[in-house]
C-alpha positions as CSV (number, residue, x, y, z in Angstrom):
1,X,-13.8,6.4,-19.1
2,X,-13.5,3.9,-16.4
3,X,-16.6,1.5,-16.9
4,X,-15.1,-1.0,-14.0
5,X,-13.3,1.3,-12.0
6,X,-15.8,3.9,-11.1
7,X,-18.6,2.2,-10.2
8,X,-16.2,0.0,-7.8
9,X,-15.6,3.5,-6.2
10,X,-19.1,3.8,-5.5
11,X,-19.3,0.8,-4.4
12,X,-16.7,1.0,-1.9
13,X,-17.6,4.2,-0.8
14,X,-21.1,3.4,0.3
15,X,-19.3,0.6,2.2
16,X,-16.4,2.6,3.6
17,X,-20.0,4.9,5.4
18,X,-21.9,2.1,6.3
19,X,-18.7,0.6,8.4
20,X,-19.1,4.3,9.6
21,X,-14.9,4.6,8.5
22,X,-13.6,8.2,9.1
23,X,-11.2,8.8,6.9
24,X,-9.0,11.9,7.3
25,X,-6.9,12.8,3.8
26,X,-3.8,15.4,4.4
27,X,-1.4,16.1,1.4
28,X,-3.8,15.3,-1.6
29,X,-2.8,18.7,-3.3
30,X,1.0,16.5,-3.9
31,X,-1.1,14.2,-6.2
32,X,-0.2,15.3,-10.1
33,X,-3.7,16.1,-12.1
34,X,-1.4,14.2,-15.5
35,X,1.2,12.1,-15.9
36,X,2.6,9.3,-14.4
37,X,4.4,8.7,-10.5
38,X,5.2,5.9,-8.4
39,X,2.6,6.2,-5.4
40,X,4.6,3.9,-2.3
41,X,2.6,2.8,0.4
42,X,3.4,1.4,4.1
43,X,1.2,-1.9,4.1
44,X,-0.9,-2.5,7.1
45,X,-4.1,-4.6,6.3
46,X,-5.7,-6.4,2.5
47,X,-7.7,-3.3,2.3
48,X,-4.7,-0.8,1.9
49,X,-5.0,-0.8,-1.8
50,X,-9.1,0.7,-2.0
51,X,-8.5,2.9,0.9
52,X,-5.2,4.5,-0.7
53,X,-6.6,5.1,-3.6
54,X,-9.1,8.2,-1.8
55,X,-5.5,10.4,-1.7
56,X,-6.3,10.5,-5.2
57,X,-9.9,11.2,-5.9
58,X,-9.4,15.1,-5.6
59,X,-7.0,14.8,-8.5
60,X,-9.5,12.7,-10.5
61,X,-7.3,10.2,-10.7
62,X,-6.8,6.6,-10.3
63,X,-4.1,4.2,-9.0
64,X,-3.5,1.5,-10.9
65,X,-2.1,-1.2,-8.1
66,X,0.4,-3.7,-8.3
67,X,-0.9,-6.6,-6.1
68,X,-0.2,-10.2,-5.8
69,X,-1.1,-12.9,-8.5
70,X,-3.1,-15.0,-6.6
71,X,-5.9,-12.0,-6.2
72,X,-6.4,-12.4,-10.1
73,X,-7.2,-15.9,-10.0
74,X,-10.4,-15.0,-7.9
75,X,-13.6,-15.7,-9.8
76,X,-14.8,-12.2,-8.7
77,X,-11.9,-10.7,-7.4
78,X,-10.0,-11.3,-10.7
79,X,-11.9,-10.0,-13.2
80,X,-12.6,-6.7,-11.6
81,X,-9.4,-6.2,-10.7
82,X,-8.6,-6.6,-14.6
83,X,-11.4,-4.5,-15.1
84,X,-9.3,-1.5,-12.9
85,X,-6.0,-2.7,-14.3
86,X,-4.6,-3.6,-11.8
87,X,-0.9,-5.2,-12.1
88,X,-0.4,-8.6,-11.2
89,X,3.0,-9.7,-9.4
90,X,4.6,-13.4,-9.2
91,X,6.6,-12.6,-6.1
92,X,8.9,-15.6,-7.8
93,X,9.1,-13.8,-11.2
94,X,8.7,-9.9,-11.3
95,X,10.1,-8.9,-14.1
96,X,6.8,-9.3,-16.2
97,X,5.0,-6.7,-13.8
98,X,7.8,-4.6,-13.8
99,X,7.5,-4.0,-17.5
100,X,3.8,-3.9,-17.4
101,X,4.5,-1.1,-14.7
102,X,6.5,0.4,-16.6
103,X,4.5,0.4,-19.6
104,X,1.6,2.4,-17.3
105,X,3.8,5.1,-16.2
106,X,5.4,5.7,-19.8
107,X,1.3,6.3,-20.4
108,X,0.6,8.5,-17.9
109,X,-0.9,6.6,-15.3
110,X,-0.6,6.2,-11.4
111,X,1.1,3.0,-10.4
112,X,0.5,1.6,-6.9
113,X,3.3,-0.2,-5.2
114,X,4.0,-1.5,-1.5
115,X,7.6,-2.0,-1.3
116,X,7.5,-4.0,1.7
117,X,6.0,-6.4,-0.3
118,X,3.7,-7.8,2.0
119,X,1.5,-6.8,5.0
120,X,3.7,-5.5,8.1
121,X,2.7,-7.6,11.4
122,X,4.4,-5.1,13.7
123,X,2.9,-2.1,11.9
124,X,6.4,-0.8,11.4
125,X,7.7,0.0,8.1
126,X,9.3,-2.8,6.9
127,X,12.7,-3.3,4.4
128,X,12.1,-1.3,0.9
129,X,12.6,-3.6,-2.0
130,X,14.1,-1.2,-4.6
131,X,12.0,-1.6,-7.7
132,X,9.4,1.6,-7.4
133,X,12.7,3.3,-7.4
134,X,13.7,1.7,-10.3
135,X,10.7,2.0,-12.4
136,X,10.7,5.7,-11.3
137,X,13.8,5.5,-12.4
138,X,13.4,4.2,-16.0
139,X,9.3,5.8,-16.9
140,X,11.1,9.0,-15.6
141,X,8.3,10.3,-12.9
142,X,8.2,11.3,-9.7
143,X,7.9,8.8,-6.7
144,X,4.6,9.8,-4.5
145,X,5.1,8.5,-0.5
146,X,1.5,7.3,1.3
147,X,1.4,6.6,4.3
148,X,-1.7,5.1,6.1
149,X,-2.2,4.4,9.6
150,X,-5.9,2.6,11.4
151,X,-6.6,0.5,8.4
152,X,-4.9,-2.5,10.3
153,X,-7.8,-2.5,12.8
154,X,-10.1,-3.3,9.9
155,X,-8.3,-6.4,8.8
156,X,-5.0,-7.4,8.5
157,X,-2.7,-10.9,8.9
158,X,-3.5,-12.8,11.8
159,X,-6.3,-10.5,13.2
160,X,-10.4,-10.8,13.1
161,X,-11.7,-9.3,10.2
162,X,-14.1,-6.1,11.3
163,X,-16.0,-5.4,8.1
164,X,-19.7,-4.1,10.5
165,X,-19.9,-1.2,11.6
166,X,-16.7,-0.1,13.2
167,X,-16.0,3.5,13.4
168,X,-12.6,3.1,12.9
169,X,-11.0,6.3,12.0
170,X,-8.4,6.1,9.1
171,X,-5.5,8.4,8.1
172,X,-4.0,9.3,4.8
173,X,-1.2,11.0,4.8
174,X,0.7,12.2,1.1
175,X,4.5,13.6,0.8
176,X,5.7,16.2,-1.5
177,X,6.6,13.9,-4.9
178,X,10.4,12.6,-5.0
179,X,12.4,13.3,-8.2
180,X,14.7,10.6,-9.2
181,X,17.4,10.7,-11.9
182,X,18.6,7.9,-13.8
183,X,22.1,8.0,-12.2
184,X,21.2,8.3,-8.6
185,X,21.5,5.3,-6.6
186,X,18.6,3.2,-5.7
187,X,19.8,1.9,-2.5
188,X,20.5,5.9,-1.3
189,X,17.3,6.7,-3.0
190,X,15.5,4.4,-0.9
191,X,17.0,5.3,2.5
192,X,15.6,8.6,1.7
193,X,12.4,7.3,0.5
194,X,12.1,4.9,4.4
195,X,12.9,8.2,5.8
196,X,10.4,10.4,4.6
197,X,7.5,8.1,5.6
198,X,8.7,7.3,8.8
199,X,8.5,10.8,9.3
200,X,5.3,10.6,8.0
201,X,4.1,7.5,10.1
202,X,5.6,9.1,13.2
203,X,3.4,12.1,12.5
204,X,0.4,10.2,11.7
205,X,0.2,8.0,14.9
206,X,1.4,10.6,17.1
207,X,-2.3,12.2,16.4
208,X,-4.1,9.3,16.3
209,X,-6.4,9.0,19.1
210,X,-5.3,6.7,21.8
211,X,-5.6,3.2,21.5
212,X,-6.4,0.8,24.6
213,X,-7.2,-2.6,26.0
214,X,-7.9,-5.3,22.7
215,X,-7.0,-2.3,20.1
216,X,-3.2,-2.7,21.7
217,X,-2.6,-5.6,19.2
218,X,-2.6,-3.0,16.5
219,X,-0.1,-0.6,18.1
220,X,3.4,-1.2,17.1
221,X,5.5,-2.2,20.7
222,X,7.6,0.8,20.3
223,X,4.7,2.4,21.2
224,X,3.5,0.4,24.1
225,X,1.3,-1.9,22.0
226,X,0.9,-6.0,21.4
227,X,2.4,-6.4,17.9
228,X,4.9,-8.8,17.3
229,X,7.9,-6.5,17.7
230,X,9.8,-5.9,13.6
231,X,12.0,-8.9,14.4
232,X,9.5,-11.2,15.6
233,X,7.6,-10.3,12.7
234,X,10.3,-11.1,10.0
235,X,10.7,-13.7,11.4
236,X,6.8,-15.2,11.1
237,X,7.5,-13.5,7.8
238,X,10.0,-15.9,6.7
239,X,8.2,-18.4,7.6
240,X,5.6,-18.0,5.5
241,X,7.9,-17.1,2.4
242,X,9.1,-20.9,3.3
243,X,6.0,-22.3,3.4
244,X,5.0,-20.8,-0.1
245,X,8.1,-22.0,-1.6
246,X,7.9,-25.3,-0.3
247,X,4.0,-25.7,-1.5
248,X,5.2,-24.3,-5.6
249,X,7.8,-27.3,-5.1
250,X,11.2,-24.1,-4.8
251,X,11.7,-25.0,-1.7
């Protein structure tokens, strides 16, 4: 039973048609009926996390996220996302949520993780971190690859949000599971891992209708779009990380 989580669903369902969203969902079948995995997303927009977790709905099951701390603190935010439970992550300190993770997985559940870390400006796949590999690692499951492409024309960093009605079509795309052993190496692992989903990204965008005139700020400018190109973006990136540090007094 799932007394917060389902009716959250249904919640966000109804939303998902009234913004008149058309999702498209390819590679659901990959998505184990029981027993834990790793499901590693791209991240695009803040709404990555509720549309991911659709790849899973033909399974019956349900992704329990790993998100950022500060989403918990919300006074209605926080206590649903407890209600789901979700995993909260001190991007200072992560070695609580990784044995919370890990404790998940050992029971059977689906854990969420982006390993960018945060949202990608340029809508490129950013640097891996390394610790979904690890926790594949050490729970001893399978690592699931996502990849989503449109959701960062919905809302995402720096942009208007659109939450009316927008039509905005939104693909889901889900790899054959990764098996891991203990003794492989999690930097080889993850070049693998990056691989895969560029593949996948590649694939995704290259039958994504065309986008054109105010849409080009959410088309990578590989591709001919506005986005602040990956370098530009690490860059805005690491100034924000700064900024963070600096208001926690690390700086």
């Amino acid at each position: 039973m799932e007394p917060v989580y389902t009716p959250v669903i249904g919640f966000a369902r109804a939303l998902f048609a009234a913004e008149g969203l058309k999702f498209t969902v390819t590679g659901a079948e990959h998505v184990p009926r029981t027993g834990g995995g790793v499901v590693v997303m791209n991240h695009l927009s803040y709404l990555d996390f509720a549309y991911a977790g659709l790849a899973a709905r033909p399974s019956k099951r349900v992704i329990r996220f790993m998100c950022k701390d500060t989403i918990f603190e919300h006074p209605v935010a926080g206590p649903l996302m407890r209600g789901m439970k979700h995993i909260p992550v001190d991007r200072e300190s992560g070695s609580a949520s990784f044995r919370a993770a890990l404790s998940a997985l050992k029971s059977g559940e689906l854990v969420g993780v982006f390993p960018e870390a945060t949202i990608s400006r340029s809508f490129e796949l950013k640097e891996f971190k390394t610790g979904a590999i690890r926790m594949a690692q050490a729970a001893r499951v399978p690592i699931l690859p996502v990849v989503l492409w449109g959701s960062q024309r919905v809302w995402t960093k720096g942009r208007p949000k659109h939450l009316g009605r927008t039509n905005v079509p939104i693909t889901l795309s889900v790899g054959e599971p990764i098996h891991v052993a203990k003794t492989d190496k999690a930097a080889v692992v993850e070049q693998e891992l990056r691989a895969r989903m560029q593949q996948m990204l590649d694939a995704a965008q290259a039958v994504y209708p065309p986008l054109s005139g105010d849409d080009l700020v959410y088309l990578p400018a590989r591709l001919g779009g506005r986005a602040p190109t990956l370098e530009e973006a690490t860059q805005l990136d690491a100034a924000d990380v700064a900024a963070r540090r600096a208001a926690k007094g690390l700086a």
